[in-house]
C-alpha positions as CSV (number, residue, x, y, z in Angstrom):
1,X,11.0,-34.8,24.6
2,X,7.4,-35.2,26.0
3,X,6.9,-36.7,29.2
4,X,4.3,-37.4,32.1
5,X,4.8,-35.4,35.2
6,X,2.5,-36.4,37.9
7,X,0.6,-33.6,39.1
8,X,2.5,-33.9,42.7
9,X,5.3,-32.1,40.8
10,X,2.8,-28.8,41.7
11,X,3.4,-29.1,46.0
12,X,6.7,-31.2,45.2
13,X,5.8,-33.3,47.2
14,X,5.1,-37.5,46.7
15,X,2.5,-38.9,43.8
16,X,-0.9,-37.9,44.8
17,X,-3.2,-40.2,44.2
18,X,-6.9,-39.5,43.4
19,X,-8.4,-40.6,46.3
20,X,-6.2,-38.3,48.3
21,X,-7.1,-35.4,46.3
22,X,-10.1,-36.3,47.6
23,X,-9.4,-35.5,50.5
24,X,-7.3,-32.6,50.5
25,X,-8.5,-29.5,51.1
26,X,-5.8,-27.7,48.8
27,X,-8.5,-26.0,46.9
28,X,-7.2,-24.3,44.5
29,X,-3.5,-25.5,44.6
30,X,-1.0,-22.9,44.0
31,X,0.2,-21.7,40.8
32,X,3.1,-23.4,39.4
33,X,5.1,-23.4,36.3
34,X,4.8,-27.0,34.4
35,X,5.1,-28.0,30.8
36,X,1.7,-29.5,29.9
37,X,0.0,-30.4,26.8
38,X,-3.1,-33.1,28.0
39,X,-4.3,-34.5,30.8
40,X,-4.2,-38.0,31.1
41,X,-5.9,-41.1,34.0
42,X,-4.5,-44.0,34.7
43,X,-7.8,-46.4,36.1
44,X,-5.0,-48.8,37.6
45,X,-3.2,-46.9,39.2
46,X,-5.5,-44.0,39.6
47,X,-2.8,-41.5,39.1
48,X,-3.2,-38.3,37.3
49,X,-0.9,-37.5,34.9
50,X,0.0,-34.0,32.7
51,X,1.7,-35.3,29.2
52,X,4.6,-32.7,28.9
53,X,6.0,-30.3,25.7
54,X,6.2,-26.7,26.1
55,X,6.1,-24.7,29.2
56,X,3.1,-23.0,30.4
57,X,1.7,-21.4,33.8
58,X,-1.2,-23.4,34.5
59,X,-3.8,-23.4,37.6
60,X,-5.4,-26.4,39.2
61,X,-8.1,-26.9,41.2
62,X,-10.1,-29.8,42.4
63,X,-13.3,-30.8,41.1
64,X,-16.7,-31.2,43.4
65,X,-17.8,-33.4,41.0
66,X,-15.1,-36.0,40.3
67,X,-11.3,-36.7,41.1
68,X,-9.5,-35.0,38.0
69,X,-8.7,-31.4,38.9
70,X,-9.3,-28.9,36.2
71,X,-6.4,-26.9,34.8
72,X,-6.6,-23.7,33.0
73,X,-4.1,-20.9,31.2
74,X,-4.8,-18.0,33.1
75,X,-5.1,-14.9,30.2
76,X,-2.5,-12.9,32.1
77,X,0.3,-15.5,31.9
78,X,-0.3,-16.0,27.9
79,X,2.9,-14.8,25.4
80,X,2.3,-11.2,25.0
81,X,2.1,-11.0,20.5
82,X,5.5,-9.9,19.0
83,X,6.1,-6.7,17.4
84,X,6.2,-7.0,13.6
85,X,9.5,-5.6,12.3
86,X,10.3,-3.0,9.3
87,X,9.8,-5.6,7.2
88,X,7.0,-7.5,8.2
89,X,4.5,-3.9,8.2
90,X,6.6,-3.4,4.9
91,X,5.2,-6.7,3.8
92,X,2.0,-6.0,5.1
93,X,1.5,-2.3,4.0
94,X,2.2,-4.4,0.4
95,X,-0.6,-6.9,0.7
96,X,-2.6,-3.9,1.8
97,X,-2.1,-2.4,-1.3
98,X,-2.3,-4.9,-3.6
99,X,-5.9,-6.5,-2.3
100,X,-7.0,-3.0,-3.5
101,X,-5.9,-3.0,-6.7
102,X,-9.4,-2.0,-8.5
103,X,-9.4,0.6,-6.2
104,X,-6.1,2.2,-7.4
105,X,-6.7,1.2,-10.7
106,X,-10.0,3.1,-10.9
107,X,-8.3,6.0,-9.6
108,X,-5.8,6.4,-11.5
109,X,-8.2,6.0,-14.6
110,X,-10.6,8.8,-13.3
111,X,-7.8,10.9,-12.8
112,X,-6.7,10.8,-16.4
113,X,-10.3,11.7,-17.0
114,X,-10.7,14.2,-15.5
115,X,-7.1,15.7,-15.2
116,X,-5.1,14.9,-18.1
117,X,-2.4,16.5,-17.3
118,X,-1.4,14.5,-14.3
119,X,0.4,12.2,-16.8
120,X,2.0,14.5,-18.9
121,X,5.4,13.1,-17.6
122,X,4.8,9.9,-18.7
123,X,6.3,9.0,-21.6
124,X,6.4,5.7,-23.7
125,X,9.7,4.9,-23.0
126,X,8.7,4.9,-19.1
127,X,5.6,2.4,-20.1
128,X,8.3,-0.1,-21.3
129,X,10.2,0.2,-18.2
130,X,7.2,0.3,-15.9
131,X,6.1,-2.9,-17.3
132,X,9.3,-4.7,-17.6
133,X,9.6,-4.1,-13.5
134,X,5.9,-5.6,-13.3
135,X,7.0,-8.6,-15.4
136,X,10.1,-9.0,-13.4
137,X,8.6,-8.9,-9.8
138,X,6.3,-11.9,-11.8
139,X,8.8,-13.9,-13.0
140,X,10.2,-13.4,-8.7
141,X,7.4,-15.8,-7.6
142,X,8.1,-18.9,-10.1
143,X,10.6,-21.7,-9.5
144,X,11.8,-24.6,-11.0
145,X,9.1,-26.5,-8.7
146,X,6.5,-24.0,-10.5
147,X,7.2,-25.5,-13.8
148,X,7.5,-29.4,-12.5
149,X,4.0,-28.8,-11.2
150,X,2.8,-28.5,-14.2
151,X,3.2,-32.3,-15.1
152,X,0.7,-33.2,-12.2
153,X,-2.2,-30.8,-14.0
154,X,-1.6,-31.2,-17.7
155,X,-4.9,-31.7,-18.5
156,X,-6.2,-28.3,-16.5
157,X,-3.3,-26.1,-17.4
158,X,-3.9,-27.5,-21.2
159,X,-7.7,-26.6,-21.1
160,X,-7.0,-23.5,-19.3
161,X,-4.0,-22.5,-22.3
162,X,-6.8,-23.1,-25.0
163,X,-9.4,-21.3,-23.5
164,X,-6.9,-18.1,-22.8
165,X,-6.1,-18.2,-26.0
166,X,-9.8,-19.1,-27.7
167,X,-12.2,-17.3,-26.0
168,X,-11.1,-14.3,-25.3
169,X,-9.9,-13.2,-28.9
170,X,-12.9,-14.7,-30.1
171,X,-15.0,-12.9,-28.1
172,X,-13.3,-9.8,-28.6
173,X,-13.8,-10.2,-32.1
174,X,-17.4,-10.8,-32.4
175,X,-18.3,-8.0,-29.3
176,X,-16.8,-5.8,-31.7
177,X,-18.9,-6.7,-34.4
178,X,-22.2,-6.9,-32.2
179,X,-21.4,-3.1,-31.3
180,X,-20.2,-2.0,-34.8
181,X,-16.9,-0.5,-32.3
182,X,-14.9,2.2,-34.5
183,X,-11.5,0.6,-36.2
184,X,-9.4,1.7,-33.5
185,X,-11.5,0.7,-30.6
186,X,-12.0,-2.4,-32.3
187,X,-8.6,-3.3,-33.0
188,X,-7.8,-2.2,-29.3
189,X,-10.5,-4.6,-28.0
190,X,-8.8,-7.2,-30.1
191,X,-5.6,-6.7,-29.0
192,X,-6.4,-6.9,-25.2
193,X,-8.3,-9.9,-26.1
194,X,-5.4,-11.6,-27.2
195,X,-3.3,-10.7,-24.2
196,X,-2.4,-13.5,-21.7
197,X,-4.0,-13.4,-18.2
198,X,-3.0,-10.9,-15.7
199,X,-1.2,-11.0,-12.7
200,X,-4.2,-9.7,-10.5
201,X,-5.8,-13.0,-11.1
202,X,-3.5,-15.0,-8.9
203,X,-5.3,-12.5,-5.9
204,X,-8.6,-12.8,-7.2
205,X,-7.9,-16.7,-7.7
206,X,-7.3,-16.2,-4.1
207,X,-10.2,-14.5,-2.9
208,X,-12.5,-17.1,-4.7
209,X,-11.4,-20.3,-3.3
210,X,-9.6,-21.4,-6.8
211,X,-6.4,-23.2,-7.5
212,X,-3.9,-20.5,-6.1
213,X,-1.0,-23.3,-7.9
214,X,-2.3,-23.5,-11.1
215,X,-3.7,-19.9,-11.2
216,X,0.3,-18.9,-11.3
217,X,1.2,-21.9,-13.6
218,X,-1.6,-20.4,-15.9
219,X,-0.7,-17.1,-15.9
220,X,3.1,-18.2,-16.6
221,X,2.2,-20.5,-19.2
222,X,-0.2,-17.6,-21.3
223,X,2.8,-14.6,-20.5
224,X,5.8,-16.5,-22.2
225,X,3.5,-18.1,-24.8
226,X,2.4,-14.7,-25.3
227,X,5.4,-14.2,-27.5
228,X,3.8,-15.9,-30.4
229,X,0.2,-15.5,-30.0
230,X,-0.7,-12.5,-29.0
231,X,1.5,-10.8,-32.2
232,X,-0.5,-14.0,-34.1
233,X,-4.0,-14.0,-33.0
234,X,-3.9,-9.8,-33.4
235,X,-2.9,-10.1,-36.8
236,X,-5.4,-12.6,-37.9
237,X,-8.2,-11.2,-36.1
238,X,-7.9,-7.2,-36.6
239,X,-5.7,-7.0,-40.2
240,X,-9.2,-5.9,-41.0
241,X,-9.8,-2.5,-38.5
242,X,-6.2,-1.8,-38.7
243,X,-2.3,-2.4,-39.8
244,X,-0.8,-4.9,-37.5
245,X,2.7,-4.9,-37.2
246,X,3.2,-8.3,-36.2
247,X,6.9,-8.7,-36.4
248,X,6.9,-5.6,-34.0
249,X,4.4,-6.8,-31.5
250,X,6.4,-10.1,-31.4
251,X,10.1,-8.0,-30.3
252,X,8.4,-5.9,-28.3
253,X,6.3,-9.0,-26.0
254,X,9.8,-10.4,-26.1
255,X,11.1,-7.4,-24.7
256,X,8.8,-6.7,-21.8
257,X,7.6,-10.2,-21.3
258,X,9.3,-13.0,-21.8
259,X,12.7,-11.7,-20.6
260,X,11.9,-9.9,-17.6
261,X,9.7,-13.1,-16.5
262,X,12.8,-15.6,-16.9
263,X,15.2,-13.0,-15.4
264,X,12.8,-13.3,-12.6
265,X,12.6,-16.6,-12.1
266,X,16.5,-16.5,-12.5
267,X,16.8,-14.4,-10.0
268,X,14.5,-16.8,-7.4
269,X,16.3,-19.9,-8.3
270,X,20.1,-18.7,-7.5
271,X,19.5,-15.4,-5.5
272,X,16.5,-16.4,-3.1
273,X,17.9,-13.4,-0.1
274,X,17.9,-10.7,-2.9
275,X,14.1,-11.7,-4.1
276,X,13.5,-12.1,0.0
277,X,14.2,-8.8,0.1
278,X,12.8,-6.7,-2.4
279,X,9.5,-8.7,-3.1
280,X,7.4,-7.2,-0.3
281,X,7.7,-4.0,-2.3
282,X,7.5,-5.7,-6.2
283,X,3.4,-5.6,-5.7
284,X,2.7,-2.2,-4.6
285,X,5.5,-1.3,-7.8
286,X,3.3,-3.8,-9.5
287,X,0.0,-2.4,-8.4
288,X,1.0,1.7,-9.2
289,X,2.5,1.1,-12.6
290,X,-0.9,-0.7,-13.7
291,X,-2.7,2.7,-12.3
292,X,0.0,5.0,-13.3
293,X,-0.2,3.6,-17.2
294,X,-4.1,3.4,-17.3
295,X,-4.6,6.9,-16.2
296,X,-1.6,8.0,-18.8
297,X,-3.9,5.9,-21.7
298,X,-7.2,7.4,-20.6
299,X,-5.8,10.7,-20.4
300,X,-4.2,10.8,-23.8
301,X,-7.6,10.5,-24.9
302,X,-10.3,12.0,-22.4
303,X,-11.9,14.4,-24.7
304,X,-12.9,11.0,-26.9
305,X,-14.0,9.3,-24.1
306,X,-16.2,11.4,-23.0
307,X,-17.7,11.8,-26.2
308,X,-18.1,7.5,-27.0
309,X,-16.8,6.2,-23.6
310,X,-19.9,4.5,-22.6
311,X,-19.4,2.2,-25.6
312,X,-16.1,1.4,-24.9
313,X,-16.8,0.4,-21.2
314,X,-20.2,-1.8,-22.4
315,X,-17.5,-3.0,-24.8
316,X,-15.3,-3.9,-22.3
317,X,-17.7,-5.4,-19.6
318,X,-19.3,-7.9,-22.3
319,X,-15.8,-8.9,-23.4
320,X,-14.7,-10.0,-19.5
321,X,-18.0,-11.6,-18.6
322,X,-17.6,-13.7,-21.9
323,X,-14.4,-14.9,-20.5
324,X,-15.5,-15.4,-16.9
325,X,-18.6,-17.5,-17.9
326,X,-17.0,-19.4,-21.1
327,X,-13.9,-20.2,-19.0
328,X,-16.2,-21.8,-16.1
329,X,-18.9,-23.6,-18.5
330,X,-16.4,-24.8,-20.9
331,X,-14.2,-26.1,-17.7
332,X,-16.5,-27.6,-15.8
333,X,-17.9,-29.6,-19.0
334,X,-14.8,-30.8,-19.8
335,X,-14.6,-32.4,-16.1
336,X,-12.4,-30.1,-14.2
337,X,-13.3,-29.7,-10.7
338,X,-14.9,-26.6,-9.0
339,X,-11.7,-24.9,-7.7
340,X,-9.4,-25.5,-10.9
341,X,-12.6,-24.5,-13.3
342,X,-12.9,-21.3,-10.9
343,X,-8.9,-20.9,-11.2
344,X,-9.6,-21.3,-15.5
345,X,-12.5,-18.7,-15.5
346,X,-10.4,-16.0,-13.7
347,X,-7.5,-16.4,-15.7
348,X,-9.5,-16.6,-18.9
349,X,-11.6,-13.6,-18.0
350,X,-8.7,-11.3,-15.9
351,X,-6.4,-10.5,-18.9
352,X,-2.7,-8.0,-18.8
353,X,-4.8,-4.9,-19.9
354,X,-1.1,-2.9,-19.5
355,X,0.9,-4.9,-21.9
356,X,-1.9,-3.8,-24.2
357,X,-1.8,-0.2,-23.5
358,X,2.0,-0.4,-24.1
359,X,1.7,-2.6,-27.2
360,X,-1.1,0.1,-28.6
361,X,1.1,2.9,-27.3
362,X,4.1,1.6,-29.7
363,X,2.8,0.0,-32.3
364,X,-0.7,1.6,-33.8
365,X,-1.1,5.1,-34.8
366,X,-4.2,5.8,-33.1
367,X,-3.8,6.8,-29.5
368,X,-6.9,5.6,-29.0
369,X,-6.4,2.1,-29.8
370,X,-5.0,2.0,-26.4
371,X,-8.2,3.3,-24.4
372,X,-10.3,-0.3,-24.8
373,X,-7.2,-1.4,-23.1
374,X,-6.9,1.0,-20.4
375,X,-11.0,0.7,-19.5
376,X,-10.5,-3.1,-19.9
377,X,-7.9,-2.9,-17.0
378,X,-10.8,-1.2,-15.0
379,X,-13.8,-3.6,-15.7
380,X,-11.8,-6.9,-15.3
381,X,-10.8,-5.3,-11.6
382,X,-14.0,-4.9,-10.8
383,X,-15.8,-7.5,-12.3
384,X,-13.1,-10.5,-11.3
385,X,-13.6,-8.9,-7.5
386,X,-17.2,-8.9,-7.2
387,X,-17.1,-12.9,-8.7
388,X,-14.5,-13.7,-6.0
389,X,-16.4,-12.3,-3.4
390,X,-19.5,-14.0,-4.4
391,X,-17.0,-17.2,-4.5
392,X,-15.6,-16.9,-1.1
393,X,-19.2,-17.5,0.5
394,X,-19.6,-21.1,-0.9
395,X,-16.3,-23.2,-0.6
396,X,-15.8,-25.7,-3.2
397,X,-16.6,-29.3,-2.0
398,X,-13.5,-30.5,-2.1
399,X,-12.4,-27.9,0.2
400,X,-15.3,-28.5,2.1
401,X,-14.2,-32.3,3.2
């Protein structure tokens, strides 16, 4: 419990009064071990006084100007920082890792360019496990409080669940008609536009000052609603470049999606020291199986991409910045504040490029329905980074006051 110590408690000796520090020619008093948090004067009594809660070395002195002695933490008496343990530079290594995602992303994509080979181990049953383990360490970060926040937002995770599921098909759809895309890099384009948003976003969310809370309730909402519209809008929209195996793309989204992602949240509800201790590493897992299965998609098909690839990646780049500006305008005129319409953007525009690959690995002929995928895992990256950062240097006014 706090409490005033007079500052004779420094000699031991009786209360000094002001006036008799005054006098004294203690200058500087000695060193002495006190718990002190502010200085207080009383003018009746004219007794300094130190208000008392954690212990400090501290050094007086008296003032030539005035009765009230100065006291100061001297550097060399200040708690030396602790150590991290394994597991915090474990933790940290994994944040580490994770902020630079594009980076590893586009590395893994380049080296699929230009060594194919590399990923010639990887096979599609691995791309089902890879991103099940993604999903999983996902589902790791919601709760049950997660989902009850949802009923204090409805009307920004409602506008933000349209717009996923509006915009970016639709954009898709006419980008690939602006460009005259081939059937299979339309139907890929198509298909990545009708994935939910990706787990990136909650960084990049982040980064830009946005709605970290709703960024993850968004990206929840679009995954396990993924079930039924991505199979649904993919059908609809590209029946007309390709086959669509809906019934296939709605088992398999069940598979690595919506399972894995409630087996996570399971798993934080009821086994909180397990998820403690295997989440530092679920991003960095998270992070590499992203790179690993966007290198293995652009090197299934580098010859092809070197031939048309610049189309694919204009492709690509017109399709995120759609999403990125239609999710903010659209937002911000339906009266959503700064923060949440720069949470909607990012989630509209930042979509889960690897559940494409893997849906286009399994379920359409062409291997190179899968490369608009792949690239788009690239562009969003870099595109959704380069917004943040121009974010991050003017703070939204709400976080401003």
């Amino acid at each position: 419990m706090a409490s005033a110590i007079s500052l004779s408690l420094l000699n031991g000796a009786t209360p000094l009064k002001s006036n008799s520090l005054h006098k004294s020619r203690l200058t500087p008093l000695h060193l002495r071990t006190i718990s002190c948090s502010r200085l207080s004067y009383s003018p009746s009594s004219r007794e300094i006084s130190l208000k008392t809660q954690s212990t400090v070395p501290i050094s007086c002195r008296r003032s030539r100007f005035d009765f009230v002695p100065r006291c100061g933490i001297s550097s060399n008496d200040l708690p030396t920082e602790k150590k991290k343990s394994f597991g915090e530079w474990v933790e940290f290594v994994g944040e580490a890792v994770s902020t630079a995602f594009p980076i590893w992303v586009s590395l893994g994509c380049l080296l699929g360019l230009m060594r194919p080979s590399t990923f010639n181990w990887v096979t599609p049953n691995w791309t089902i496990v890879g991103l099940t383990i993604t999903m999983l360490g996902m589902g790791m970060t919601l709760t049950l409080d997660d989902l009850r926040g949802a009923l204090s937002m409805p009307k920004e995770l409602f506008a933000g669940f349209l717009l996923q599921y509006s915009v970016m098909p639709l954009s898709a759809f006419f980008v690939s008609k602006l460009l005259n895309l081939p059937p299979h890099y339309a139907a890929g384009l198509i298909l990545v536009g009708c994935c939910p948003g990706g787990t990136a976003s909650n960084i990049v969310t982040y980064i830009a000052r946005g709605n970290v809370a709703l960024s993850v309730l968004m990206t929840a909402a679009s995954t396990v609603s993924a079930v039924i519209m991505t199979p649904l809008l993919t059908a609809k929209l590209a029946k007309q470049y390709i086959t669509v195996d809906a019934l296939g793309l709605l088992m398999s989204t069940l598979q690595v999606v919506l399972l894995p992602v409630l087996a996570g949240a399971f798993l934080n509800q009821y086994f909180k020291k397990l998820v403690k201790f295997v989440s530092p590493v679920m991003p960095p897992i998270a992070v590499g199986t992203v790179a690993i299965l966007c290198g293995y998609a652009i090197g299934q098909n580098a010859s092809a991409i070197l031939m048309s690839g610049k189309q694919v990646v204009l492709a690509s780049c017109l399709l995120h910045i759609s999403g990125f500006l239609f999710g903010y305008l659209f937002s911000r005129i339906l009266g959503i504040d700064v923060a949440s319409s720069r949470t909607i953007s990012v989630e509209v525009g930042m979509q889960n490029s690897v559940l494409g690959v893997v849906l286009a690995t399994q379920h359409f002929g062409n291997p190179l329905t899968a490369v608009p995928c792949a690239v788009s895992s690239v562009c969003h990256s870099i595109l959704g980074s380069v917004l943040a950062g121009i974010w991050r240097r003017s703070a939204p006014k709400q976080l401003e006051d």
